[in-house]
N, C-alpha and C positions, 0 to 999 in steps of 0.2 A: 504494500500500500504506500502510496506517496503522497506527501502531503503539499498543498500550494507553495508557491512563496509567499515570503510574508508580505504582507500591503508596503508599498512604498511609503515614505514617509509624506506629510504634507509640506507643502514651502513654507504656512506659516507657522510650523512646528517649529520653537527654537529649543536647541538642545540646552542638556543644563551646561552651567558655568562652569568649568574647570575652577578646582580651587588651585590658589595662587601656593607658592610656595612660602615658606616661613624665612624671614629675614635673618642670616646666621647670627646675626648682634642681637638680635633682640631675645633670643634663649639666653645670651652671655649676660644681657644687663638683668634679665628676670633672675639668672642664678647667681651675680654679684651682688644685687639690691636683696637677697632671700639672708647669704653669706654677711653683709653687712646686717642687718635685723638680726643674726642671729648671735650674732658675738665677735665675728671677725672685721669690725667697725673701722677697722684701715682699708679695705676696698672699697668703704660708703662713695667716694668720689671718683672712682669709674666706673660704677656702678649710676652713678649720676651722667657724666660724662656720656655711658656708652647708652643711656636711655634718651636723652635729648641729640645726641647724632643720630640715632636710630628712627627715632619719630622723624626726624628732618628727612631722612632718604628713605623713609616710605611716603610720608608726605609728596617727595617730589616726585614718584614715580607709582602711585596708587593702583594703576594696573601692573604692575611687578611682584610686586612685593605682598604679604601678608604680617600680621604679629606685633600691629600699633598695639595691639591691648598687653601684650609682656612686659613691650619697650616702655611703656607708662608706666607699668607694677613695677616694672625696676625700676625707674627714675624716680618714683613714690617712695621706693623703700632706699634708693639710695640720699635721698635728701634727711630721713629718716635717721638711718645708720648715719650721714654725717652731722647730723645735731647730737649724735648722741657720743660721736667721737669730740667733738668740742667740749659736751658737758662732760664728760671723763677727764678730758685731757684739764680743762679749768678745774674739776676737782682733784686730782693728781695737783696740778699746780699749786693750789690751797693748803694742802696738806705738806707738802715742800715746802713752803714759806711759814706755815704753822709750826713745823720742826724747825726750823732756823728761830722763829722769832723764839720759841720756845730755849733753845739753847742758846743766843745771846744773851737771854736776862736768866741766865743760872748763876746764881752766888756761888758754887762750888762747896757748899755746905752741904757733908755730908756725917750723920750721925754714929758717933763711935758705935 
């Protein structure tokens, strides 16, 4: 038994859209900006960095490209991680100047 061909397609059938491919940066800035949130708060700024170029060259080439939404979630979490590498580093600094000021006004008095 054989069976027909199948029906031709119509002309004003459009096919679906290929999806685009994913931006290789914009995985790098979503797992930097994850890395910086997570503890490793020295990468917070290219993790910044690699999400604001990323958005930029998808932005200029939209039919290229895919993975604005990563390149954002990193650039979010890298701004993120670098506030919170400031507020380390100013705490860190506080604490350094706390121990100095601390031992410049030591009497040296110490109890038999």
């Amino acid at each position: 038994m054989t069976y027909p061909p199948p029906p031709a397609a119509h002309p004003w059938v459009v096919p679906p859209p290929a999806t685009l491919p994913l931006h290789p940066r914009s995985t790098a800035a979503l797992t930097l900006g994850i890395l910086s949130v997570v503890g490793l708060a020295v990468v917070a700024p290219l993790a910044w960095y690699y999400g604001i170029a990323t958005m930029r060259a998808i932005d200029r080439e939209p039919g290229r490209w895919q993975g604005r939404g990563q390149a954002h979630a990193g650039l979010i979490m890298g701004v993120i991680g670098t506030v919170m590498l400031a507020l380390g580093t100013a705490l860190l600094l506080l604490i350094v100047a706390g121990i100095a000021v601390i031992n410049a006004f030591d009497s040296g008095y110490r109890p038999a």
